[in-house]
matplotlib code that plots the C-alpha trace (Angstrom):
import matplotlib.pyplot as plt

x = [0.0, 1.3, -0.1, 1.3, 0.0, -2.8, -3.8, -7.0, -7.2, -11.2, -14.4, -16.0, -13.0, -15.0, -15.8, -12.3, -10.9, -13.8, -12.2, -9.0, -10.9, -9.6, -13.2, -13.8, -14.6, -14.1, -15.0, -12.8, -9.5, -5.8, -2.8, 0.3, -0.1, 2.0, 3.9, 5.8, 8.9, 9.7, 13.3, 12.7, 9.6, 10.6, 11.8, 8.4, 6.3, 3.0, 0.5, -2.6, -4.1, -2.8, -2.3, 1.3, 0.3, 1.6, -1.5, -4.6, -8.0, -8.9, -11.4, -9.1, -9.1, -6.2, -6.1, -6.4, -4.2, -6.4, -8.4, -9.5, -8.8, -9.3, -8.9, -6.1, -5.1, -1.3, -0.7, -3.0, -2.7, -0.8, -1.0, 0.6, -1.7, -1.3, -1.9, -5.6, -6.5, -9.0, -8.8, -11.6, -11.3, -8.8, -9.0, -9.3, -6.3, -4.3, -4.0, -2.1, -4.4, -1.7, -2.4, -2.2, 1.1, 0.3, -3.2, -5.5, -6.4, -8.8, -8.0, -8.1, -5.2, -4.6, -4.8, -1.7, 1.7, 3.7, 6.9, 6.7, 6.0, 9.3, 11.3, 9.8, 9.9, 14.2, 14.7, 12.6, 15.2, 18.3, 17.4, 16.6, 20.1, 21.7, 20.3, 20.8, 24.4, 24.6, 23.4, 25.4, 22.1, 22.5, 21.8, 18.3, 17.0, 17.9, 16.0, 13.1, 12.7, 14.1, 14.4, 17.8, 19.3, 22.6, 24.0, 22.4, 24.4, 23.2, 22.1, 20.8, 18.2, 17.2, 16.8, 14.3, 12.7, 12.0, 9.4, 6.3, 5.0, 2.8, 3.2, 0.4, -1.8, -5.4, -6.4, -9.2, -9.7, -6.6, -3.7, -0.2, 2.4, 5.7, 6.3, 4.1, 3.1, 1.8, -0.2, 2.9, 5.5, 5.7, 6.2, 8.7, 7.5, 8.7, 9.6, 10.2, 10.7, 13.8, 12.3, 13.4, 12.2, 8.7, 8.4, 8.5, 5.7, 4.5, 4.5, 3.1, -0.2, 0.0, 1.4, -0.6, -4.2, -6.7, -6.6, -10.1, -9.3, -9.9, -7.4, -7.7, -4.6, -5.7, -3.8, -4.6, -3.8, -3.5]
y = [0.0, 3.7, 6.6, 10.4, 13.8, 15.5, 19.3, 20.0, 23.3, 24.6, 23.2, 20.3, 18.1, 14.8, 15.7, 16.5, 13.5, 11.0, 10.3, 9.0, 6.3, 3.0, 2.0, 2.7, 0.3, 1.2, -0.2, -3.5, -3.0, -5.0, -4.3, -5.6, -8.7, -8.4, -11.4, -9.7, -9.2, -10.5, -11.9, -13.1, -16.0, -19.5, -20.4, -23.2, -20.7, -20.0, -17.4, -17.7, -14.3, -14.3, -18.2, -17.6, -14.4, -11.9, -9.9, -9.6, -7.9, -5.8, -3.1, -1.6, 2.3, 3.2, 6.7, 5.0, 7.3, 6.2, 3.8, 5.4, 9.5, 11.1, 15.0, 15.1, 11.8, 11.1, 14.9, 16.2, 20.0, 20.0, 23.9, 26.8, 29.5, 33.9, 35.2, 35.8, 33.6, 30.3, 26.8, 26.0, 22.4, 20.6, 16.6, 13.1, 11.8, 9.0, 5.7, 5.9, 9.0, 11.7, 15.1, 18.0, 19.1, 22.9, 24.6, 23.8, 21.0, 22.9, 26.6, 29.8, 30.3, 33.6, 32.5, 30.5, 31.4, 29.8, 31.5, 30.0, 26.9, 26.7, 28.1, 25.4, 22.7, 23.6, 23.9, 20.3, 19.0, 19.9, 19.1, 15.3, 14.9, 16.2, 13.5, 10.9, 11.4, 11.9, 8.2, 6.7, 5.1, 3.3, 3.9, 1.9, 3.9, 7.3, 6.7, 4.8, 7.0, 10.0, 10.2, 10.9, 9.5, 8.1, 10.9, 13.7, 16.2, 18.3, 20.9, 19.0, 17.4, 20.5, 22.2, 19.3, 18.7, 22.5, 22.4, 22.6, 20.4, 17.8, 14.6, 15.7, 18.6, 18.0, 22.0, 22.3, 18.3, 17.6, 15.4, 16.7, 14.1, 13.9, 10.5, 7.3, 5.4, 2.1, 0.2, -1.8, 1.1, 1.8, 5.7, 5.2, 6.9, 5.4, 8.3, 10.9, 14.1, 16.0, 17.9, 21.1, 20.8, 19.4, 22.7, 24.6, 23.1, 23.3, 26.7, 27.8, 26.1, 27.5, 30.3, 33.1, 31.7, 34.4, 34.5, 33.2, 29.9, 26.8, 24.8, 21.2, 18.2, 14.6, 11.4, 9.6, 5.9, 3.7]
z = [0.0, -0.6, 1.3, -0.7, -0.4, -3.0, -3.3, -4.6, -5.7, -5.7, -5.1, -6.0, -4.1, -4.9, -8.1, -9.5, -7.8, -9.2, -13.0, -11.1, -9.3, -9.0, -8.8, -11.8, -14.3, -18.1, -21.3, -22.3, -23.3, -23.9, -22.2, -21.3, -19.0, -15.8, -16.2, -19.4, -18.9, -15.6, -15.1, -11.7, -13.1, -13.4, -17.1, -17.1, -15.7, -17.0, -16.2, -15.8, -16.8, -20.3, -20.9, -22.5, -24.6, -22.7, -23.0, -20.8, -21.4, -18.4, -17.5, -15.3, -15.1, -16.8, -15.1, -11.7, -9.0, -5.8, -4.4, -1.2, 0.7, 3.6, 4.6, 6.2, 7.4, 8.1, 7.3, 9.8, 10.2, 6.9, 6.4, 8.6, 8.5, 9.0, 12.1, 12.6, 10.1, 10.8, 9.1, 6.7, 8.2, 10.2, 9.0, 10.5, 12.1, 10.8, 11.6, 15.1, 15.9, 15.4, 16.4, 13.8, 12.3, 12.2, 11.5, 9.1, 6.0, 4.0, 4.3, 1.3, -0.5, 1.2, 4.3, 3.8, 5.5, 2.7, 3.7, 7.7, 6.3, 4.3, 7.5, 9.7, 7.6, 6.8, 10.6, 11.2, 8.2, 9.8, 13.5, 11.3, 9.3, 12.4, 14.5, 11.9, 11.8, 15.3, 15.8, 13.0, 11.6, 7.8, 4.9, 5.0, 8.2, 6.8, 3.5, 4.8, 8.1, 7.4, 3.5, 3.4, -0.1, -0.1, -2.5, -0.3, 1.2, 4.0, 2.1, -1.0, 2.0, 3.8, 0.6, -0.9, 2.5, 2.7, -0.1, 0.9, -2.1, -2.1, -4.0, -6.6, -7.4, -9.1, -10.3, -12.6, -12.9, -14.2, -12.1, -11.7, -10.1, -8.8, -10.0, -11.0, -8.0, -7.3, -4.7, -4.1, -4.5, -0.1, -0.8, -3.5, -6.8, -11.0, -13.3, -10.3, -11.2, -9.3, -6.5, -7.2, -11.3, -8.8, -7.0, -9.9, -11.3, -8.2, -7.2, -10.8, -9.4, -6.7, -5.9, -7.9, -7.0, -5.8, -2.2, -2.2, -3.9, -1.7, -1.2, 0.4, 1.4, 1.4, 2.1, -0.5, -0.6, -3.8]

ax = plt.figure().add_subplot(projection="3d")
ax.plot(x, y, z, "-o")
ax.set_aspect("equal")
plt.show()
């Protein structure tokens, strides 16, 4: 299973999200089966999906990104907001009942304090590579806890870990991703973009909105 972040700028949440449903069933179609091209099968193997053709018809959405969301979630309190300024909504919690990060999940665009959020989230980065270097973890802890790459320096981590990006941004109905994700992918994205080419696209969404543009953060899980 993979939980990510998605920003849905506007109204109509449900609605944008709906044509990316995993739920969805579509009109028969022939794809790929996915026992093509796997080294690690037997040499006798044989698959039952495809009978030896290595194809497979399937009514499979192809445009499938989630299966189930929540406001909030695991990201709780995702938004920092201004001073004076009151959250729209403030989410469910995630599975072990965590508490909200900072103010708000559904909140106007205005209302945002982008620029705090950056300064927090560098100071949270920092105070993590410090304290993964402190304790000598490996290399497996500091990617899979802290996300710390093996070619990361300091600064190439606090720098990506400052963004305040989310892993996908649905604006007007249409899906804008990081990187392709799977059910089976356990937070680690296919065809990732670099983060820093990410936040650009990013912030273009983003960062020019009228003030009174909704914005909302899910935990979405595929």
């Amino acid at each position: 299973m993979s939980h990510f972040t998605v920003l849905v700028i506007g109204d109509d949440v449900e609605g944008q999200l709906a044509p990316y449903s995993e739920h969805i069933e579509v009109d028969p179609y022939v794809e790929d089966c996915w026992c093509t091209g796997r080294e690690d099968l037997p040499e006798d193997f044989e698959c039952d999906d495809c009978k030896g053709t290595g194809k497979e018809t399937t009514t499979y959405n192809p445009n499938s990104k989630w299966n189930w969301y929540m406001t909030g979630g695991r990201w709780r309190g995702y938004f920092k907001l201004k001073a004076g300024k009151e959250a729209i909504d403030v989410g469910g919690s995630g599975v072990f009942g965590n508490a909200p990060v900072h103010d708000a999940d559904v909140a106007l665009a205005g209302d945002i304090d982008w620029e705090r959020m950056v300064n927090e989230n560098k100071k949270s980065a920092e105070k993590t590579w410090e304290k993964a270097q402190e304790e000598n973890r490996d290399v497996r802890y500091k990617l899979l806890v802290c996300g710390i790459r093996e070619d990361d320096t300091k600064e190439s981590y606090i720098k990506r870990c400052s963004y305040p990006c989310t892993f996908a941004v649905v604006k007007d109905g249409e899906w804008y991703e990081q990187g392709s994700i799977g059910p089976f992918a356990f937070g680690f994205a296919k065809d990732e973009l670099d983060p820093t080419n990410w936040a650009e696209i990013w912030w273009k969404l983003v960062y020019d909105l009228p003030p009174d543009t909704k914005l909302t953060l899910l935990d979405c899980h595929i």
